[in-house]
N, C-alpha and C positions, 0 to 999 in steps of 0.2 A: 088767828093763824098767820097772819101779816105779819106779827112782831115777831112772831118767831123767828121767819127769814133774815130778819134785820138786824146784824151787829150793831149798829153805829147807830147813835142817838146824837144828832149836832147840836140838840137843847145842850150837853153837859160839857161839850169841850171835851172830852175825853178820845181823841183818835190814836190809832195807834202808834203814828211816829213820836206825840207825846210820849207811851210808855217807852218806847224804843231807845229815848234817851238814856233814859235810867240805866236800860241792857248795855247801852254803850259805857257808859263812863261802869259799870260793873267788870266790864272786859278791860277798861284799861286799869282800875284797880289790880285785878286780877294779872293780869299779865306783869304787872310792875311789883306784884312782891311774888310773883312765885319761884323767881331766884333767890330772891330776899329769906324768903320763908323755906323750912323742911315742912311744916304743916302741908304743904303746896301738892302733896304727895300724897295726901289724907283726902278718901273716898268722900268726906263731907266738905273738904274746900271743893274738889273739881268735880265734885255730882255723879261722878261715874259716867265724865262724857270723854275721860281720857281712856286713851285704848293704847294698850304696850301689847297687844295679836291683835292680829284680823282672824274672827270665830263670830263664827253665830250666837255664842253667851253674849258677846259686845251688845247684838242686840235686843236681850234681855235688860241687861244695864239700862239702854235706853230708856225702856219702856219703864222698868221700874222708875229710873229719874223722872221721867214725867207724870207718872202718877204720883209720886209722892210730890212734887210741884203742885199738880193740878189739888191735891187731898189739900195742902196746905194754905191754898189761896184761896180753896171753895170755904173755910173754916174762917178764914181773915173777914172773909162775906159774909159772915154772921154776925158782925159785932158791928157796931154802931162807931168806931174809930177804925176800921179795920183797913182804913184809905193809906194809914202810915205803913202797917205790915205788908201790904200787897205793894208800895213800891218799895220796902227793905228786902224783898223775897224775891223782885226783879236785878235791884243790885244785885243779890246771892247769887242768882241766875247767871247774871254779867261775869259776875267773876270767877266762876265754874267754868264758864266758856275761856275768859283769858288765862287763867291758872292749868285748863288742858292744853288748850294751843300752845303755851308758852312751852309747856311740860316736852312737847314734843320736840318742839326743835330744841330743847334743853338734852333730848336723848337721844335724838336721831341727825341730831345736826342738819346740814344743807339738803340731805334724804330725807326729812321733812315735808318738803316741799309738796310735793306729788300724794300723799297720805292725807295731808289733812287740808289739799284742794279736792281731794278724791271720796275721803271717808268723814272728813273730819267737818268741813265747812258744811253740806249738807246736812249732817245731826246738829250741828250748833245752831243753824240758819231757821231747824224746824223745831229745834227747842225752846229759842227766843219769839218765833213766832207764837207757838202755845203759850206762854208765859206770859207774854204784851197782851191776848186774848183773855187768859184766863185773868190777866189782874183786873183788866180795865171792867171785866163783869161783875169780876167781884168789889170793886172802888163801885160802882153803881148799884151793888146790893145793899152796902153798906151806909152809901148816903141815904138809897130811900128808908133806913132801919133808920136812920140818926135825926132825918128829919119828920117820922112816924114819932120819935123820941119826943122830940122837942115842937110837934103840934104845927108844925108846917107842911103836913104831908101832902100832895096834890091829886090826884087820880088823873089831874088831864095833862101832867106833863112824861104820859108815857112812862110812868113807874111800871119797874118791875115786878112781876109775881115771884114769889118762891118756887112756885112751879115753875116756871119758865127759866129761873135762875136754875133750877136744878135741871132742866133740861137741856141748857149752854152748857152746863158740865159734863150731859153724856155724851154730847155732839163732841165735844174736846175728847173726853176719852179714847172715842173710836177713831179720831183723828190721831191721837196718838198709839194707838195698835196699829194703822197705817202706815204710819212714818218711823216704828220700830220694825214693822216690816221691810216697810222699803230698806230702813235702813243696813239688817241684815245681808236683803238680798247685794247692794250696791256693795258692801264689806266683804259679800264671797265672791265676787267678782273680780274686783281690783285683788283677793288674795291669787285668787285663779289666775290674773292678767300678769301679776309681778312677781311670779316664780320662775 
C-alpha cells in the first residue's frame, strides 16, 4: 500500500520536470506554426483546449481531451518501446497548448489577455500536469515490459505491477473529472464577471 502513494521512483530518473520539457518545446512548436498553418484550427491540432465561448460544453472538451490523452498513453504502457510514444504524445500535448493560446490572441487580439490568464492558463497548466503524470507511468510500465522482454527484470528495484499501473490511471482519471469540473465552474464565472 506504500507504493501506491508514491509517484516518484529516484531508481529511474524519471521526475517530472524531465517530462515537462517535452510539454515545453511542444507549446513552442505549437505556438510558431499556428499562424503558419490553417490545420491550426483543427480539433486534432489544439485537442479541444481552444475555446471561441465561455459554456459549460467548454468543459466537456476538457475532459473528453484528457481522456483520450490519458486512453492513449495508458496503451503506449503496454508495449515494450512505448518510452518513444509517450514522449511524442507529450509533444502532441505541447503543441495543442501553443496552437490554442496562440489561436486566441490570433482572434481576440490584446482581449486575449484576460481569457486565457483567466480560462485558458488553468486548463492548459492541468492538462500538462496530467500528461507529465500519465507519461512518466506509462515510460515505467513500459520499461519494466522491455526489460521482463529481454531477461533483466528485477523485483527489488521497485517494478511496477499492472495492477497498480492500472490503478495510477484511475487516480488520473478522477483527477481529470476534477479539473474539468473546476474548469467549468472557473469558465462560468469569468463568463458571469465579463458581461
Amino acid at each position: 500500500m506504500k507504493q501506491i502513494s508514491t509517484f516518484n521512483n529516484k531508481k529511474d530518473g524519471t521526475s517530472l520536470p524531465f517530462y515537462m520539457v517535452f510539454v515545453i518545446i511542444g507549446i513552442a512548436i505549437g505556438a510558431f506554426i499556428a499562424e503558419k498553418s490553417r490545420l491550426s484550427a483543427s480539433v486534432c491540432i489544439n485537442q479541444m483546449l481552444y475555446t471561441q465561448s465561455f459554456s459549460w460544453r467548454d468543459s466537456l472538451h476538457t475532459l473528453v481531451s484528457l481522456l483520450l490523452f490519458l486512453g492513449a498513453a495508458y496503451l503506449a504502457g503496454l508495449f515494450a518501446f512505448g518510452r518513444a510514444c509517450g514522449l511524442a504524445l507529450l509533444m502532441y500535448r505541447g503543441i495543442g497548448i501553443g496552437v490554442s493560446a496562440a489561436l486566441m490572441y490570433v482572434i481576440y487580439g490584446k482581449a486575449a489577455v484576460l481569457p486565457v490568464v483567466f480560462t485558458f492558463l488553468p486548463r492548459a497548466s492541468a492538462a500538462a500536469f496530467i500528461a507529465a503524470v500519465a507519461v512518466r507511468e506509462s515510460v515505467r510500465n513500459s520499461r519494466a515490459i522491455l526489460a521482463f522482454c529481454m531477461n533483466r527484470y528485477d523485483e527489488s528495484e521497485n517494478s511496477v505491477s499492472f495492477k497498480l499501473y492500472c490503478l495510477r490511471f484511475i487516480v488520473l482519471i478522477i483527477f481529470s473529472i476534477l479539473i474539468s469540473a473546476a474548469d467549468g465552474a472557473v469558465i462560468h464565472l469569468y463568463s458571469s464577471f465579463s458581461r
